[in-house]
C-alpha positions in Angstrom: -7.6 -32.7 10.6 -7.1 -29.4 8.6 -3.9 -27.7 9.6 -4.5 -23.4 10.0 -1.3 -22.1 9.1 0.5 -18.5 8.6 -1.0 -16.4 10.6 -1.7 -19.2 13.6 1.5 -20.1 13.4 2.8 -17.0 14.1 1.1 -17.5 17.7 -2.2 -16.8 19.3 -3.2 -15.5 22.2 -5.7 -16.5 24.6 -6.6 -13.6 26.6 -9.0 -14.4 29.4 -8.8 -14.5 33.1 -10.2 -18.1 33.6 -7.0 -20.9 33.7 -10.1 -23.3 32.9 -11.0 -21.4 29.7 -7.3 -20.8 28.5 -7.0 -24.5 28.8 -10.3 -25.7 27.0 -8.9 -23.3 24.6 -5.3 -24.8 24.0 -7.1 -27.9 24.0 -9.2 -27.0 21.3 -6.0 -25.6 19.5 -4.3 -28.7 19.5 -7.3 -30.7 18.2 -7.1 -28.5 15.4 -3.5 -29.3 14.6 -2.8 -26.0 15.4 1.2 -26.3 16.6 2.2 -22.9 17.3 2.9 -21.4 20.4 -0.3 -20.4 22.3 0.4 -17.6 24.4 -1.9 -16.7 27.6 -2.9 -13.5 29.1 -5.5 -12.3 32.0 -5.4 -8.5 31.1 -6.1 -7.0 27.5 -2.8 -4.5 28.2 -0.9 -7.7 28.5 -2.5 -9.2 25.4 -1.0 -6.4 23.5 2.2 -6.8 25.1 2.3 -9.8 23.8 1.2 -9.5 20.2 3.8 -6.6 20.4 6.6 -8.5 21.3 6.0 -11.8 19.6 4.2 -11.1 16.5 1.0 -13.1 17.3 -1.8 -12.2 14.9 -4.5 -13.7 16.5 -5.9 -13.1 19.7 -8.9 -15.0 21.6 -10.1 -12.2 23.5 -12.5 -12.5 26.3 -16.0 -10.3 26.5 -15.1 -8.9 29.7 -12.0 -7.7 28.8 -13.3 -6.2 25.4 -15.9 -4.5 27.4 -13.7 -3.0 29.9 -12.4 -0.7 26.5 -14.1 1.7 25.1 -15.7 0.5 21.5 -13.6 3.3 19.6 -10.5 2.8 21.2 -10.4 -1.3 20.9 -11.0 -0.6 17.2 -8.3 1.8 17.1 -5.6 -0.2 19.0 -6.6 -3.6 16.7 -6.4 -1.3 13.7 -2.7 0.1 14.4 -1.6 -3.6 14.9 -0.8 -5.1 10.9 -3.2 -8.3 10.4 -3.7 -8.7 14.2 -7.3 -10.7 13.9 -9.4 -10.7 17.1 -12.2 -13.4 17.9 -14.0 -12.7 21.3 -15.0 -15.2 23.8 -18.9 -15.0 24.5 -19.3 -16.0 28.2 -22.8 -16.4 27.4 -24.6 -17.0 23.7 -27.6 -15.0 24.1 -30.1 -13.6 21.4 -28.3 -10.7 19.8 -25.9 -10.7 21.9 -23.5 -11.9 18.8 -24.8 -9.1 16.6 -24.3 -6.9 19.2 -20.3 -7.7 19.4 -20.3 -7.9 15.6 -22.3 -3.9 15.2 -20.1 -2.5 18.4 -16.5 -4.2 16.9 -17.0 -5.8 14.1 -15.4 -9.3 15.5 -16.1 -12.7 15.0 -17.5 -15.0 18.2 -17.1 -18.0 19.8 -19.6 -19.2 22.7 -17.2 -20.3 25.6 -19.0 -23.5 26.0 -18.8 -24.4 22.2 -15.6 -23.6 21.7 -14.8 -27.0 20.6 -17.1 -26.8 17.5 -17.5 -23.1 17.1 -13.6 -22.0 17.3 -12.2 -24.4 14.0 -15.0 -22.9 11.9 -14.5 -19.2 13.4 -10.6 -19.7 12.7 -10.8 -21.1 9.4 -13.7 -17.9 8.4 -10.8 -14.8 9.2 -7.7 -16.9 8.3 -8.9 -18.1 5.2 -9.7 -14.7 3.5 -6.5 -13.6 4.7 -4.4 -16.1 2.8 -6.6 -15.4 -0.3 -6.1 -11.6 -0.3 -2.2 -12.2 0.5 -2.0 -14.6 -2.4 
């Protein structure tokens, strides 16, 4: 079991409006050996709340609630937060519809129904590269 640490111990937030998602997720957290406190949100103004008051750098982030912002401003919020990485949550995996997410913000994905083997490679892509630029 490889143990994600720094930035995913600093928190990470789940922010989607399904209980049954933010549980899967957790799940998938722990599998990992991820140990930090996973914080949940339903609303992407409470997911910032969150990352602003606790330091989490790492948000799971939901497509509907990404969508809800405007492309420009998303980018602009993530980008005034120091090291705050973003994966969204794909509700459904559809051709292009990753590339599409990836040209609009830029983000990594994780299918909702894969999360179990897409999330440990998706965390281990932006943490990774993170540690070796901090090093």
């Amino acid at each position: 079991m490889t143990t994600l640490v720094g930035d995913a111990d600093r928190g990470i937030v789940i922010a989607d409006r399904n209980p049954h998602v933010r549980e899967t997720l957790r799940r998938v957290l722990r599998q990992m050996g991820i140990q930090s406190v996973t914080l949940e949100a339903t609303t992407f103004r409470e997911a910032l709340r969150i990352v602003r008051t606790t330091g989490a750098r790492i948000v799971l982030l939901d497509v509907e609630l990404a969508m809800a912002q405007p492309a420009a401003r998303l980018r602009r919020i993530v980008a005034g937060i120091s090291g705050l990485l973003v994966v969204v949550l794909l509700n459904e995996d559809l051709p292009g519809y990753r590339q599409a997410i990836a040209d609009r913000w830029g983000y990594d994905c994780v299918a909702k129904e894969r999360a179990e083997a897409e999330l440990p490679s998706a965390l281990r892509d932006i943490i990774t590269p993170l540690h070796a630029r901090q090093a």
